[in-house]
N, C-alpha and C positions, 0 to 999 in steps of 0.2 A: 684484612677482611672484616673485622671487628667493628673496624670503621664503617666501613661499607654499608652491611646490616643497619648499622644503626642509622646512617643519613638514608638510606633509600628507602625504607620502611614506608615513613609516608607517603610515599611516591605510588604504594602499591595500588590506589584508586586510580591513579591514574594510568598507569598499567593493564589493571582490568577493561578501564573503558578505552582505550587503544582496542582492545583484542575485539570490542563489538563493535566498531563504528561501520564495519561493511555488510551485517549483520541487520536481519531483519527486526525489529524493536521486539517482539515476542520470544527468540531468540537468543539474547543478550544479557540478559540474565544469565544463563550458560555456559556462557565462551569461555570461560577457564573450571577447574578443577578446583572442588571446594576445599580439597585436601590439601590442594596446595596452599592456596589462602591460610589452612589452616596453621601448616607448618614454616611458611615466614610469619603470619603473624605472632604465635606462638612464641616463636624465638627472639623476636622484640619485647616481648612483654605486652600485647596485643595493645600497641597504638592506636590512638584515637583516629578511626575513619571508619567509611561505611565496609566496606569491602571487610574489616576486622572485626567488625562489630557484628557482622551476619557471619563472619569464619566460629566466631566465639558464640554465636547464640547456638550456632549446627553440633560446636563441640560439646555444649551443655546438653542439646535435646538427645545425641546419643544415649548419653548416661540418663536420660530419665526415663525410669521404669513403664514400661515395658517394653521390648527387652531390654537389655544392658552393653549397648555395641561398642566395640574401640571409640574411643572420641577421639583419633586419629587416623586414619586407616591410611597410611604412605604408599601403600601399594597401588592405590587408588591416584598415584600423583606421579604423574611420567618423569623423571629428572634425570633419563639415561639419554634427553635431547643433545646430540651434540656434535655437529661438523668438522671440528678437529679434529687431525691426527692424534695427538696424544693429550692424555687428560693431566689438567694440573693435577699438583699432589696434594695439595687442598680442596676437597671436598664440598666445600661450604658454597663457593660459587654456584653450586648445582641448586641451591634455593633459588635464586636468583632465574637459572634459566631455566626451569620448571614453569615460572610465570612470562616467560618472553615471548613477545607478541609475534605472531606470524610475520615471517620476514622473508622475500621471494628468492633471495640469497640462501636461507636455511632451513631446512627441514627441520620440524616440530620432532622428530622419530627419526633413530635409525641404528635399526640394528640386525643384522650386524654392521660394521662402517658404512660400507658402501649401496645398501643395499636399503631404501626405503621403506621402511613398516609405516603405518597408519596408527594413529594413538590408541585407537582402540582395541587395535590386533593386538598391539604391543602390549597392556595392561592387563590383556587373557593370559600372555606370558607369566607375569608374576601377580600372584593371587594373595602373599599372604606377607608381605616384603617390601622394602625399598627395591625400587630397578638397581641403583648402584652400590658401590658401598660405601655404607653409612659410620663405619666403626672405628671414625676417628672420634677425637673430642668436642669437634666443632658439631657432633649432631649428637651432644649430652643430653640437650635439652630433652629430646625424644624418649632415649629411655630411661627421665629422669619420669614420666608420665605413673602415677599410679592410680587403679581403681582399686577402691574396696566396695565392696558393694553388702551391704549389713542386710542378709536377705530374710534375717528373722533373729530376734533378739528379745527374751522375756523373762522376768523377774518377778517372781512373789512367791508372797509364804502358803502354806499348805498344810493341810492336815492339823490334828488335834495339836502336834505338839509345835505347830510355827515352822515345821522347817521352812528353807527357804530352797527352791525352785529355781535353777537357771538354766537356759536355753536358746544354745544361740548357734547362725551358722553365719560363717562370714569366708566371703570367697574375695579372691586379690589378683587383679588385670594389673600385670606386668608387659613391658615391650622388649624385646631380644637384642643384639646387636644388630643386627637386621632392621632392627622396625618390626618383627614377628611378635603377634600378640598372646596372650596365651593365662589361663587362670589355674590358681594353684589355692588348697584349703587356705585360712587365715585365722584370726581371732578376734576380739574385742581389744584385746591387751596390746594387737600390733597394729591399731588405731593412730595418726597421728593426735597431737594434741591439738588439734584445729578444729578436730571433730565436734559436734555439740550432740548432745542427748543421749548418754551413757557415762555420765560424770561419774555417775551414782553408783553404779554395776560395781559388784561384791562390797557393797557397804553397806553394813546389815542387811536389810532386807525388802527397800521401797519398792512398789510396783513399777515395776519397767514395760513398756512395751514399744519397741522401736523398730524401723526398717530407714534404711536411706542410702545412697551410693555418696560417698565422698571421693574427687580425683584432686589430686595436686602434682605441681607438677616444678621445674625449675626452668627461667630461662636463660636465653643463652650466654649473659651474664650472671645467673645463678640466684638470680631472685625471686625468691619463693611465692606463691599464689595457688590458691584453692578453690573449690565450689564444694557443694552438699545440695544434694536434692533428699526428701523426706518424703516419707509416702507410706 
């Protein structure tokens, strides 16, 4: 499966535009789910193409203030598609047919087996989650996803005698085994070292004043990459 991921990645433009060609040209933009784009291209290491390029620019502008939303939202990505009887025990296939184009043979949906749902019924189903489960190893990459989001950050000295002045709130977007997003308090100190513009913080006493959301994340080979937005 390792394999797989890795030869068909680029393939994913053309995948996309399979799913519009019957598709009115205003329309086609559309045809698939951004999430999903987002979560095979992710898991490559977002490969050179457009289709990756616009999944990666959607996962940035989440994160830029304001608000501060998942830059993955899975639930958002139908991957419970599937006509077979029994599902393999490998998980990972399900990226795959999450982006597979309509085919008169199979139904996009269906849940339960035999029984037709429409994509969009289907997604009201699950609001805050992967449709299947996710909670092997082949979907690391997902909750390897962190936001910190540094919502205020300030350093200086004060009063007659120099003290020094610090203030800071910093909150941390975590993902579940699920795919379930969720934020919990943070610090300065549990900043990766990727971060830039708090080098300084608790050394002596230089004027600080920072805000910015940093996500980093692993993929599915475990190769690390980040972004930072400032603001």
């Amino acid at each position: 499966m390792h394999y797989l991921i890795k030869k068909l990645l680029p393939s994913v433009a053309v995948a996309f535009t399979v799913t519009g060609l019957s598709l009115p040209m205003s329309a086609r933009a559309q045809t698939y789910p951004i999430d999903c784009a987002i979560l095979l291209c992710l898991s490559g290491g977002w490969p050179a193409s457009v289709p990756c390029a616009r999944a990666r620019a959607e996962f940035i502008r989440r994160i830029t203030p304001w608000p501060v939303e998942p830059p993955l939202q899975i639930w958002r990505c139908p991957m419970g598609a599937s006509y077979e009887g029994d599902r393999p025990p490998n998980n990972a296939g399900r990226i795959f047919e999450a982006l597979y184009w309509p085919d008169s043979r199979r139904p996009l949906q269906s849940l339960p087996r035999d029984k037709f749902v429409p994509a969009d019924q289907a997604l009201r189903l699950v609001q805050d989650r992967a449709d299947i489960d996710i909670s092997g190893p082949e979907f690391n990459f997902v909750r390897s996803i962190r936001v910190f989001d540094v919502r205020y950050a300030r350093q200086y000295e004060a009063g007659s005698e120099g003290d020094c002045e610090r203030y800071a709130t910093v909150v941390l977007g975590t993902y579940g085994t699920q795919g379930d997003f969720s934020w919990q308090r943070s610090s300065i100190t549990a900043l990766p070292e990727a971060h830039v513009g708090l080098e300084r913080w608790g050394q002596n006493c230089p004027g600080i004043y920072h805000r910015s959301v940093f996500v980093d994340w692993r993929d599915y080979d475990g190769n690390y990459d980040f972004e930072q937005v400032n603001y």
